[in-house]
N, C-alpha and C positions, 0 to 999 in steps of 0.2 A: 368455527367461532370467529375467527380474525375477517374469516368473507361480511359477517353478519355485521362486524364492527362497523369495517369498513363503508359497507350500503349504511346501515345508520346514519353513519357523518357527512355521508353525501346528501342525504335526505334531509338532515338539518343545513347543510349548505345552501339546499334549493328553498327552504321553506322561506316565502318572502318577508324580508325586515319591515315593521310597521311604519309609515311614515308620518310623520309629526305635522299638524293642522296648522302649529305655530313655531316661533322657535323669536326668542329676545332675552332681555332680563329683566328678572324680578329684583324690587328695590321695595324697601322700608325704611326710615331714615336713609342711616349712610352706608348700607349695607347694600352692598349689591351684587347680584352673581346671576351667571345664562343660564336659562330653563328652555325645555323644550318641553309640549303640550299636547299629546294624544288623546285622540277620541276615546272616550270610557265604554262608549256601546259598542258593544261586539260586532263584528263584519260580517254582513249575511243571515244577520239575525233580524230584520225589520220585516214589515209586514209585505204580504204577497202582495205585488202588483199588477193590476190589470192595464192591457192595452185595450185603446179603443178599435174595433172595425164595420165597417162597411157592413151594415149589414145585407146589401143586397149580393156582394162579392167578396164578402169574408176578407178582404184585403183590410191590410193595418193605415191607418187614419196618420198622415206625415202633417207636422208644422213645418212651415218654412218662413225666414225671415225676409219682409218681403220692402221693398223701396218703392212709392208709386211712380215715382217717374221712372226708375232704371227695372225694375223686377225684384227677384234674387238675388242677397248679398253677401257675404261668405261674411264671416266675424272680423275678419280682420279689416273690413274696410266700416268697424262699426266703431264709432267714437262716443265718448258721454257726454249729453247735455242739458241744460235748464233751461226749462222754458219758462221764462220772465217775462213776456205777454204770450199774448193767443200766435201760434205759430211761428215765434220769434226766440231763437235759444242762443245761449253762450255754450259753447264747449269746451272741453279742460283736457287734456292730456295725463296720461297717471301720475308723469313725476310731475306734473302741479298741483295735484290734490296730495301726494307725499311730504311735498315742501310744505304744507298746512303743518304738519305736527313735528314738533322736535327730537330728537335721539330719545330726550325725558318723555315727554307725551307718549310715546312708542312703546315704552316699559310698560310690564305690569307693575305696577306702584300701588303697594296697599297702605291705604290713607289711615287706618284705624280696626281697631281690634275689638270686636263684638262677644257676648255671649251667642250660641248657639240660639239658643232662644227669643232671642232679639228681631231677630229677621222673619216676619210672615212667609210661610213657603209660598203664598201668590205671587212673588216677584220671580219663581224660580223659574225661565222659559226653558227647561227641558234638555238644553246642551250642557252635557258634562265631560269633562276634559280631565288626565292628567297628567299635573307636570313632571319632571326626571330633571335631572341635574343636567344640564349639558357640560362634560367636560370634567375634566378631575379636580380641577381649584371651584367648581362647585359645592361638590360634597359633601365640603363640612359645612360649610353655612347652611346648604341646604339641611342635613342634619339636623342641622342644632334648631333651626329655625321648626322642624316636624316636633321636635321634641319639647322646647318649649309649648309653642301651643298644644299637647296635649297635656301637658302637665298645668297647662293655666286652660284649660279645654277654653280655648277661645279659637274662632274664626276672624280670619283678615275679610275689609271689604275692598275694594279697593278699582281702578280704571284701566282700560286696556285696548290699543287700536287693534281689533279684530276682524280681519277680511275686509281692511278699508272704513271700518267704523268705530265708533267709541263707542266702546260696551264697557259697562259697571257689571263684577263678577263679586264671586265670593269663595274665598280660597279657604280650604279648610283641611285638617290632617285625617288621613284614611289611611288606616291597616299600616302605620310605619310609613308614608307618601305621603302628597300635598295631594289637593283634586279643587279643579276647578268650575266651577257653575257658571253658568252664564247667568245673568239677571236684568228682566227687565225694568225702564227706571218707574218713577213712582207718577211720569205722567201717562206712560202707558198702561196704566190700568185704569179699566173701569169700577169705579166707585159705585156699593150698592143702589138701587133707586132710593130716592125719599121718601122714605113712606112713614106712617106712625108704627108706632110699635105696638106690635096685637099685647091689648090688654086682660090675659086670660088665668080667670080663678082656677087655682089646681087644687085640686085634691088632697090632702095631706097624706094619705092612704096611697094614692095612684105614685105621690113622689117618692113616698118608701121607695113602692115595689120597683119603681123605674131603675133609681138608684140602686138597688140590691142587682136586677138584671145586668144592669150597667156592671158592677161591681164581678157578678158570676163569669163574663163573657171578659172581663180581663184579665192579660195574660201576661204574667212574669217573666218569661223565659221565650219571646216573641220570637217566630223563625220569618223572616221576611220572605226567605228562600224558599217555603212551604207554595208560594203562588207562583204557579206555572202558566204561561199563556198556551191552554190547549187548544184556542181557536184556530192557529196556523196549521196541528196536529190533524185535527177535525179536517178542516178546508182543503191540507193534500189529499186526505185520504177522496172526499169529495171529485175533488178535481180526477184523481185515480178511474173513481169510482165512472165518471161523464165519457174517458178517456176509452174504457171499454166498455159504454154503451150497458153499464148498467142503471137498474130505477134505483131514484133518491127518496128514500125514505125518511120522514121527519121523524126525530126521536121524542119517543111518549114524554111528555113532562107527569111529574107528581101532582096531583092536585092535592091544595094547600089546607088546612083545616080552614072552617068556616069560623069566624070569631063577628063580635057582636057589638064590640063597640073596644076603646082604648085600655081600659078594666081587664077584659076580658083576656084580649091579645095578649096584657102584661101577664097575667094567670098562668097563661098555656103557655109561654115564653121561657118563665121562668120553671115550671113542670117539667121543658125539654130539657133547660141545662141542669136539672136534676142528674139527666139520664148519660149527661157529658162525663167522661175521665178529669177528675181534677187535676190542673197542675201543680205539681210541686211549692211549696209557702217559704220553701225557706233555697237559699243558693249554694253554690258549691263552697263555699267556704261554712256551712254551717250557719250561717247569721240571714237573719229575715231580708227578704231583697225590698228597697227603697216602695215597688207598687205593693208588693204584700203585706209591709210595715202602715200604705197608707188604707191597706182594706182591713187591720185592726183597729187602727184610729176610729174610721167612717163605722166601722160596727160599734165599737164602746159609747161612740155618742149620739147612735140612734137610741142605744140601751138608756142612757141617761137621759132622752128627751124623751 
């Protein structure tokens, strides 16, 4: 038993410590205390990648960074620069682009406190991060700072030099922690095309039923966790499958009922979730949950119209 112990805590001794993407402090008014910032997406869990090769020699396809006048240049004799006319740059050294922002500018500093609901998730570019306390005189601020905003459920917005640039993020409380998002600003997005807006007579009939489907197909008790990405699942077995030179076989899809027009679709649509398990109307504490409460509303005043 003491053998078993032992191997144990050696196995947690080797298991490698995560290392932090960032590491400064976070500041709000005159509050200020060091956070450190871990990547949120798991290690090794991204998508399979392919190399390119050769295909006449199967050999792997190398980039190399190339100088025309010298050849091959190794990184370190590689400097940054702007080019302000055609073939004409200034270059900068790192501790001159550092000297650009001050010990303040360097913080994460959240300017203002939002409703959750406030923020369009189009700004949200996909890096999520979270922060940890660095340090023992963090703690409690950090603390207190989780627990206010979830008890006022609000999200901080707020700026941050990341990897050399100012990035606008969005700090928000998860599971007892902070988490941060990255966001992009509001001139990096493309704004829809101009277009008029289709002017199309509905149904009164057709916006019931939409609305009822819409209504059927909502779920109170939402599991996010239910969506697994099988495609990486599929794609090894695949690769397995290429590995010893077995056939690939495409798998049969269902074919779909034939429907006849938008009427129609809605009919048979709503026929399926007939045949669905309903979920539960009411929550663990006995009382109606907030979207079940709002599909008795939306039924009493179809009843009354």
């Amino acid at each position: 038993m003491a053998a078993k112990t032992k191997q144990k805590k050696r196995q947690q001794k080797r298991a490698p410590k995560q290392r932090s993407s960032w590491r400064g402090v976070l500041r709000f008014g005159l509050v200020v205390f060091p956070v450190e910032a871990f990547n949120a997406h798991a290690r090794g869990q991204g998508p399979i990648a392919f190399h390119q090769l050769h295909a006449t020699c199967h050999s792997r396809i190398h980039y190399q960074k190339v100088c025309p006048i010298h050849g091959e240049v190794s990184n370190d004799d590689i400097v940054s620069g702007y080019e302000y006319r055609p073939r004409e740059y200034v270059e900068f050294d790192p501790e001159e682009l550092d000297n650009l922002r001050s010990e303040k500018e360097r913080a994460l500093t959240i300017d203002a406190f939002i409703s959750p609901s406030d923020l369009d998730p189009i700004y949200f570019d996909g890096r999520m991060y979270f922060l940890a306390p660095a340090g023992d005189e963090a703690k409690e601020p950090y603390s207190v700072l989780v627990r206010a905003m979830e008890q006022l459920e609000r999200d901080g917005v707020g700026e941050i030099v990341f990897s050399g640039r100012k990035e606008v993020v969005l700090v928000r409380p998860y599971a007892g922690s902070l988490q941060m998002a990255m966001l992009n600003y509001a001139t990096e997005i493309e704004q829809p095309p101009a277009a008029k807006p289709m002017k199309v007579a509905a149904n009164v009939k057709t916006m019931k039923l939409a609305e009822e489907l819409i209504e059927n197909y909502t779920n109170d008790h939402f599991d996010f966790t239910r969506y697994v990405d099988r495609y990486e699942e599929e794609f090894r077995q695949l690769i397995a499958a290429k590995i010893h030179g077995q056939k690939i076989v495409a798998p049969k899809e269902e074919e779909e009922p034939e429907v006849y027009n938008l009427m129609d679709a809605l009919r048979r649509s709503m026929a399926q979730t007939k045949k669905r398990p309903k979920a539960a109307a009411k929550s663990s504490n006995g009382h109606r949950s907030p979207s079940a409460e709002r599909k008795r509303r939306s039924r009493s005043h179809r009843r009354a119209s």
